[in-house]
C-alpha positions as CSV (number, residue, x, y, z in Angstrom):
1,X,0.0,0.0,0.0
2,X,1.5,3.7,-0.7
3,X,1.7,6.3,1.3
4,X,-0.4,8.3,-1.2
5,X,-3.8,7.8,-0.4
6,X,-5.3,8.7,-3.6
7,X,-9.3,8.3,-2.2
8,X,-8.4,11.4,0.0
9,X,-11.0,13.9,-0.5
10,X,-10.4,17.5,-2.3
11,X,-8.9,20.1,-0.2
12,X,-11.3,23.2,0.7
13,X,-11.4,25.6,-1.9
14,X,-9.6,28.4,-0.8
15,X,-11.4,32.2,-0.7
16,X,-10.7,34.8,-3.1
17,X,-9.4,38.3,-1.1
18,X,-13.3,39.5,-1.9
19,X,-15.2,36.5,-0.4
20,X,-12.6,37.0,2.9
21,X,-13.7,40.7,3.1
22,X,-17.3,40.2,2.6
23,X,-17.0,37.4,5.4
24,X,-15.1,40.0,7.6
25,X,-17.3,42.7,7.4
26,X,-20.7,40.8,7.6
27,X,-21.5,41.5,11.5
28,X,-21.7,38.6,14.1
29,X,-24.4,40.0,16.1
30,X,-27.4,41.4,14.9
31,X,-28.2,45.8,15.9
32,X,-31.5,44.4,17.2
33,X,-29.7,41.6,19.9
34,X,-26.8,44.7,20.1
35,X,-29.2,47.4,21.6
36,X,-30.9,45.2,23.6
37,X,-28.0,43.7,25.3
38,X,-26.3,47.1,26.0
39,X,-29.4,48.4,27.6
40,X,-29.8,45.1,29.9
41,X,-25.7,45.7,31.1
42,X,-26.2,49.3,31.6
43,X,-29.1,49.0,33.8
44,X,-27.4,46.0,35.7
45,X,-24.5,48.4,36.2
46,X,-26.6,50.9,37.1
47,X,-28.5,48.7,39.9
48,X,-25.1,47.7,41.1
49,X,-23.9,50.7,41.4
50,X,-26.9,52.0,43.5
51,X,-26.8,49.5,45.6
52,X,-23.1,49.7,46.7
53,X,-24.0,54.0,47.8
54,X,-23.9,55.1,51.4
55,X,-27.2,54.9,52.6
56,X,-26.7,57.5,54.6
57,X,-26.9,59.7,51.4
58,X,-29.7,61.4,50.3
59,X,-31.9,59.2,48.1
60,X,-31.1,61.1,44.8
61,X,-27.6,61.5,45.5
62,X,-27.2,58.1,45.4
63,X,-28.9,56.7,42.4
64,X,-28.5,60.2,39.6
65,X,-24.4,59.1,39.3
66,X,-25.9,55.3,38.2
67,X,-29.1,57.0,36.6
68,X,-26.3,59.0,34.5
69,X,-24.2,55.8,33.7
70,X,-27.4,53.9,32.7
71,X,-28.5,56.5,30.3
72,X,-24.7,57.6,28.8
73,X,-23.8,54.1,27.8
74,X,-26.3,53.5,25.3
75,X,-26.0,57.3,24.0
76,X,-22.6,56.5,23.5
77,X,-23.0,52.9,22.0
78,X,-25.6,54.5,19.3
79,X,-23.5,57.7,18.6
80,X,-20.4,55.8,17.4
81,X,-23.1,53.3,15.5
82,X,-24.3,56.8,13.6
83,X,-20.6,57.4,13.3
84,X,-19.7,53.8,11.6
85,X,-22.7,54.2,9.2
86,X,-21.7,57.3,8.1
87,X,-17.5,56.7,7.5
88,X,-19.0,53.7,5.9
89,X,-21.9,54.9,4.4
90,X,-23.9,51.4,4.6
């Protein structure tokens, strides 16, 4: 018996460079699942955040630093999204 198999099956056909990019720049997580995802951490941060204040603070001292955080992360998330669309103009 050789050492050359010759029942071996094709090699993968390898990608041309524009099939790579087109993979590459196809996103792995849809905007929908994105946005929603963001918001859940941002208000779990915020909670935990809250919740480790002095409660000897006033009410409102305590939870407008998280109440900031929780609205500032998806601001931010959907601002560089609006910037991304438009360098890319997709």
């Amino acid at each position: 018996m050789s050492r050359h198999n010759k029942d071996k099956e094709p090699k993968e056909k390898l990608l041309n460079p524009e099939e790579i990019r087109k993979k590459l720049s196809d996103p792995w997580i849809s905007l929908r699942n994105a946005i929603i995802v963001i918001v859940i951490v941002s208000v779990i941060l915020a909670v935990w955040i809250a919740e480790q204040g002095n409660p000897n603070v006033p009410f409102w001292d305590r939870v407008l630093p998280p109440l900031v955080l929780a609205i500032s992360i998806p601001v931010v998330a959907v601002l560089f999204y609006l910037i991304n669309r438009y360098i890319f103009r997709r």
